[in-house]
C-alpha positions in Angstrom: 63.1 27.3 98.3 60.8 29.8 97.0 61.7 33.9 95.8 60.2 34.9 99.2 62.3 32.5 101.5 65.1 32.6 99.6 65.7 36.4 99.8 64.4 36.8 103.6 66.4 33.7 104.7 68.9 35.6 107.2 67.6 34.5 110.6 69.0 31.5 112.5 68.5 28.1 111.0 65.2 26.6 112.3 65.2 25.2 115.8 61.6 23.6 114.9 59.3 22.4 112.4 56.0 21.5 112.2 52.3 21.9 110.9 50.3 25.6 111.0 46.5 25.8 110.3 45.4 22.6 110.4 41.5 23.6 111.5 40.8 27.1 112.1 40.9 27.5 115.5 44.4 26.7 115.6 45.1 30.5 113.9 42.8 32.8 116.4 43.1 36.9 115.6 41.3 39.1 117.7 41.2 42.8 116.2 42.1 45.5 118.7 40.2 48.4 118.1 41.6 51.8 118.3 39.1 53.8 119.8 35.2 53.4 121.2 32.3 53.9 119.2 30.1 57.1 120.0 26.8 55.0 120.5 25.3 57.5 117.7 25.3 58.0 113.9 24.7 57.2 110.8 27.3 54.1 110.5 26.0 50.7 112.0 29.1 49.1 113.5 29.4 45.7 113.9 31.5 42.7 115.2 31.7 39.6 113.9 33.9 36.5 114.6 33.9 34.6 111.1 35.5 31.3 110.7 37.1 30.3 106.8 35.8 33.8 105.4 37.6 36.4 103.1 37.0 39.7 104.8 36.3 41.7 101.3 33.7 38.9 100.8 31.7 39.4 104.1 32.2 43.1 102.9 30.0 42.2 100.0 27.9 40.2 102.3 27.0 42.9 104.6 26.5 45.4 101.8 24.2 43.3 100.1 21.6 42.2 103.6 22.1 46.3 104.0 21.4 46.4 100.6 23.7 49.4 100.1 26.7 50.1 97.9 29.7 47.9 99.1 31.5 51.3 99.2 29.2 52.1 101.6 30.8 49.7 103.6 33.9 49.3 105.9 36.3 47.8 107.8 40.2 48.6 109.4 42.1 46.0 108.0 41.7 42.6 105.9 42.1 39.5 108.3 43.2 35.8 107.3 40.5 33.4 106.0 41.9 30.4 107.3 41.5 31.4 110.6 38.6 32.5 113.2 39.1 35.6 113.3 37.0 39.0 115.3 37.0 42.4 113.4 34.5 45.7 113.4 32.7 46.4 109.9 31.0 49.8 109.5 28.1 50.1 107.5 26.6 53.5 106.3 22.6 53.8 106.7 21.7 57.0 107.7 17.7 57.3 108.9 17.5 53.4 108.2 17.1 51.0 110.9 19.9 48.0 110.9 18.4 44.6 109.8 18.8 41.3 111.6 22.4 40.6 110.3 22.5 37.4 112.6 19.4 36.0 110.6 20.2 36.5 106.8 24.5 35.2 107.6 25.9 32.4 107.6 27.2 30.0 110.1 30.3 30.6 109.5 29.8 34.3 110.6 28.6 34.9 114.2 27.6 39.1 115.0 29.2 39.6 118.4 28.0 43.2 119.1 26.2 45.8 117.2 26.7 50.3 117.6 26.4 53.2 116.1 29.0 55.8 115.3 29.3 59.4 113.3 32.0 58.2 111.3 33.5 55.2 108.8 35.3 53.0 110.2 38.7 53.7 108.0 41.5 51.0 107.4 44.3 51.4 109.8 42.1 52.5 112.5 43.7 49.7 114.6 45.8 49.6 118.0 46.2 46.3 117.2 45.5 42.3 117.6 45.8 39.6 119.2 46.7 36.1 118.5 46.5 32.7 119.8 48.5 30.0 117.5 48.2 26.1 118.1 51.5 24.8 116.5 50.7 20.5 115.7 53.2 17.8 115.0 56.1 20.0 116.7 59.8 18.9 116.4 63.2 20.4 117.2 65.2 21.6 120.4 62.3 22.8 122.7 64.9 23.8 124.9 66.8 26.4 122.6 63.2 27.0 121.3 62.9 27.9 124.8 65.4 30.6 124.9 64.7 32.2 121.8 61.1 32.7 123.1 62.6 34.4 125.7 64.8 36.9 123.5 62.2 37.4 121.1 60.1 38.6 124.0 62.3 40.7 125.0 63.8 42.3 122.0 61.3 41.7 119.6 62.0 40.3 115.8 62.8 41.9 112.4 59.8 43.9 111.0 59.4 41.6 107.5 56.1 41.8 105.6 54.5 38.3 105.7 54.2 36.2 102.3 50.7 36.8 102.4 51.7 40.4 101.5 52.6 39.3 98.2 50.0 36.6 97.2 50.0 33.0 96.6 53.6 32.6 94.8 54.2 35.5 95.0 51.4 36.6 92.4 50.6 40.7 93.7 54.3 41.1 93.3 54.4 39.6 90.0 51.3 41.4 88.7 52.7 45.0 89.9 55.9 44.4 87.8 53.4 43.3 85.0 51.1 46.3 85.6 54.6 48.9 85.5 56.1 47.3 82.6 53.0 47.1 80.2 51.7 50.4 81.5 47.7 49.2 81.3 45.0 51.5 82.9 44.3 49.3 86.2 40.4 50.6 86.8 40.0 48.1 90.1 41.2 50.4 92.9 41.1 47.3 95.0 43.6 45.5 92.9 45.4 48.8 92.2 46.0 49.0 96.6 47.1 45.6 96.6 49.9 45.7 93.6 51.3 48.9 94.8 51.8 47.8 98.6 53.1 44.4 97.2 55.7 46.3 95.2 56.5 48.4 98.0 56.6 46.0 101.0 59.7 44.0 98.6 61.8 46.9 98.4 61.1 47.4 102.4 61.9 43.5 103.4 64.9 43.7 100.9 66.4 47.0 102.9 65.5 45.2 106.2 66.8 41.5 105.4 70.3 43.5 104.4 70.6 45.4 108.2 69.8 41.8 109.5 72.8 40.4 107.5 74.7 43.8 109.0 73.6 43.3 112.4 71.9 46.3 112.6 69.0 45.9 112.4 68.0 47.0 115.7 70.5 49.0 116.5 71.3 53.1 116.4 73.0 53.9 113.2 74.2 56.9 111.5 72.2 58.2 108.9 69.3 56.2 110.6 65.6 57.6 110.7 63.9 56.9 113.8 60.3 56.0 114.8 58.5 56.5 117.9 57.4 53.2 119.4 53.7 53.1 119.0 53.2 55.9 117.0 54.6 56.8 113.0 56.1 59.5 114.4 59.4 60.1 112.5 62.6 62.0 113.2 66.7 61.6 112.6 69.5 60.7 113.7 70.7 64.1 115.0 73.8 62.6 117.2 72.0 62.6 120.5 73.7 59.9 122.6 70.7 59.1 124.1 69.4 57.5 120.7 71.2 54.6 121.5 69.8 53.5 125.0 66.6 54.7 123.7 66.9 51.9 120.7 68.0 49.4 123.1 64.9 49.9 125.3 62.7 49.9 122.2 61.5 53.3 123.1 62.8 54.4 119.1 63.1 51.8 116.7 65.1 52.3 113.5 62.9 52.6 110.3 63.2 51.2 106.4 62.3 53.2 103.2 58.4 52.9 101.9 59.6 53.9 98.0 57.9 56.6 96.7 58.4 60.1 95.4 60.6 62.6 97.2 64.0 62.1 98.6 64.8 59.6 101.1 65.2 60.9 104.9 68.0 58.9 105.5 71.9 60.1 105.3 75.5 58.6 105.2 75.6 54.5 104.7 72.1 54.2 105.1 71.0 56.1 102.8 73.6 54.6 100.1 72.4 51.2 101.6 68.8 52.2 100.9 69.7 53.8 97.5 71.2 50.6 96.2 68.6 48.2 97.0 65.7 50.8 95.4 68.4 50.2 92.7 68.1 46.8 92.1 64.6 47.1 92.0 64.1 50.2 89.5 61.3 48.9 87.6 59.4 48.7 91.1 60.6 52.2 92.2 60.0 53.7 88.6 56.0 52.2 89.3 55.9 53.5 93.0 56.7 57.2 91.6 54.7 57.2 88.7 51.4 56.0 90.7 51.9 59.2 93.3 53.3 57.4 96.4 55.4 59.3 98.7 58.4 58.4 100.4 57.4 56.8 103.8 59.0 54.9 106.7 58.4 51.6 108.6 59.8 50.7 111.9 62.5 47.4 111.3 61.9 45.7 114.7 58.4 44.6 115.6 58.1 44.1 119.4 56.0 41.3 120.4 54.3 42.1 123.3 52.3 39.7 125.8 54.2 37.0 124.6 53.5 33.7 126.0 54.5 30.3 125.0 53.8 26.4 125.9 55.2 23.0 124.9 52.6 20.0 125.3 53.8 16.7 124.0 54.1 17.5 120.4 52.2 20.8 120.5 53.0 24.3 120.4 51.1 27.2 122.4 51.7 30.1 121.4 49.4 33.5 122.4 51.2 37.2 121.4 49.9 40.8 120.2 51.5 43.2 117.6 51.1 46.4 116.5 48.6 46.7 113.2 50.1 46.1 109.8 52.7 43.8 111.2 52.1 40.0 110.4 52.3 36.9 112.9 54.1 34.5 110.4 57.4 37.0 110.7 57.0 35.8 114.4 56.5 32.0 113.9 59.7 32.0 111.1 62.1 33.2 113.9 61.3 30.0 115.3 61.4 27.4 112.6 60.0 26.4 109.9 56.0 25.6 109.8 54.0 23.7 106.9 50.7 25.5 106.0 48.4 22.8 106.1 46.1 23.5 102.9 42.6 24.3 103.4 40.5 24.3 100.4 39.2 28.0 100.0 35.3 28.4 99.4 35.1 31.7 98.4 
């Protein structure tokens, strides 16, 4: 068992196994934009389904057939290479007429629509996406599998950042605590992003794999910080007995500590829960300060909304969307455990 699995191993023992990503189109993510283009401006917007790409590479890609800075160009979020996968990139060329992207890509990389619009497309600027998961060489207890679909439809799953958060064993994580301890100047602000969100996203999964062991992780506590379903809108505990119902109908969800500077929002035993595991971790939380991040918050339950599943001899269908910076293998691990099957990267 590796350092990821064995310290977010707190669910259920798996009711199935089987094999993930064996071709691409058996791991489909279609981006959900969070808002319409204007039609105008100097950003060409584009849409692309890629099949086997690294998103920060077709970044390069685009800059260089725009042949414009890569800074120039943008997208909301990184998406998984092994995978076909839709997503907007921006690209900023004002007075310049967009070239024929279509002719100069390849095939891996199909433009699905082309716009305009007044402003960069920034990272976050998703409502969401959607995704579509074959599941091959399936075994277990369909029919608990069965009823766990069911309860995970309707009260969602713990809010863990995925493994690929962290890197191939685990390496972002282990070059932030490298980067902290030695104290180097880090001049890629790419690399500096990634090793800072690593470092953080542990600390969160640690807090929210210690409510699961509680049992609380979804429920109204004490001390808790709430978050507005759908929105990062943040407020406390201030006794309200409505807070509970409210949690139960995943109208509020409880929220985990993002490290960083400033005082943590929480109170009473969560906060002491919260304080403890930033504890264990000092050399992380000591980084997290000393870089400038400030204390944020991130929901504990992820609902999982449009959630449909199908068994087919030994097959697995499953089609679900999720909110934007949550990850679908937190989904697939509440039902067993899945082999990556391992696709020789090209890029």
């Amino acid at each position: 068992m590796n350092r990821f699995n064995k310290a977010f191993s707190s669910k259920a023992d798996a009711l199935l196994s089987g094999t993930i990503r064996s071709q691409p189109s058996d791991f489909k993510v279609d981006e959900i934009a969070s808002f319409e283009p204007s039609g105008t401006g100097e950003h060409v917007f584009i849409q692309i389904e890629k099949t086997g790409e690294n998103t920060d590479w077709v970044a390069g890609l685009l800059a260089k057939i725009a042949n414009v800075p890569k800074r120039d160009v943008s997208y909301a979020g990184m998406k998984d290479r092994n995978a076909i996968t839709t997503q907007w990139f921006s690209v900023q060329m004002p007075g310049k007429e967009a070239p024929d992207w279509q002719q100069q890509l390849p095939e891996s990389i199909k433009v699905l629509q082309q716009t305009r619009h007044n402003r960069k497309l920034r990272r976050g600027a998703l409502k969401g996406n959607r995704f579509t998961l074959v599941i091959r060489d399936v075994k277990g207890d369909f029919e608990m599998a069965n009823i766990l679909c069911e309860k995970i439809k309707a009260k969602g799953v713990p809010n863990y950042y995925g493994e690929q958060r962290f890197g191939h064993d685990l390496y972002n994580l282990k070059s932030a605590e490298n980067w902290f301890k030695a104290g180097f100047k880090l001049k890629s602000r790419s690399k500096r992003s990634i090793f800072l969100s690593a470092a953080r996203s542990w600390i969160f999964n640690h807090i929210l794999s210690q409510r699961v062991t509680e049992g609380n992780w979804n429920q109204a506590q004490a001390g808790d910080v709430f978050m507005l379903n759908g929105s990062q809108s943040c407020f406390a505990n201030d006794d309200d007995p409505s807070l509970v119902e409210r949690t139960q109908q995943q109208d509020i969800h409880p929220t985990g500590a993002l490290w960083g500077k400033g005082e943590l929002l929480t109170t009473g035993h969560i906060a002491i829960l919260e304080q403890e595991i930033g504890n264990q971790f000092d050399n992380l939380t000591t980084g997290l300060i000393k870089y400038d991040l400030k204390q944020e918050r991130r929901a504990l339950r992820l609902p999982v909304n449009q959630f449909n599943v199908d068994f087919d001899a030994d097959h697995l269908y499953l089609s679900f969307m999720l909110p934007a910076g949550s990850f679908a293998t937190v989904v697939l691990r509440e039902l067993g455990t899945f082999t990556t099957y391992k696709i020789e990267s090209k890029r």
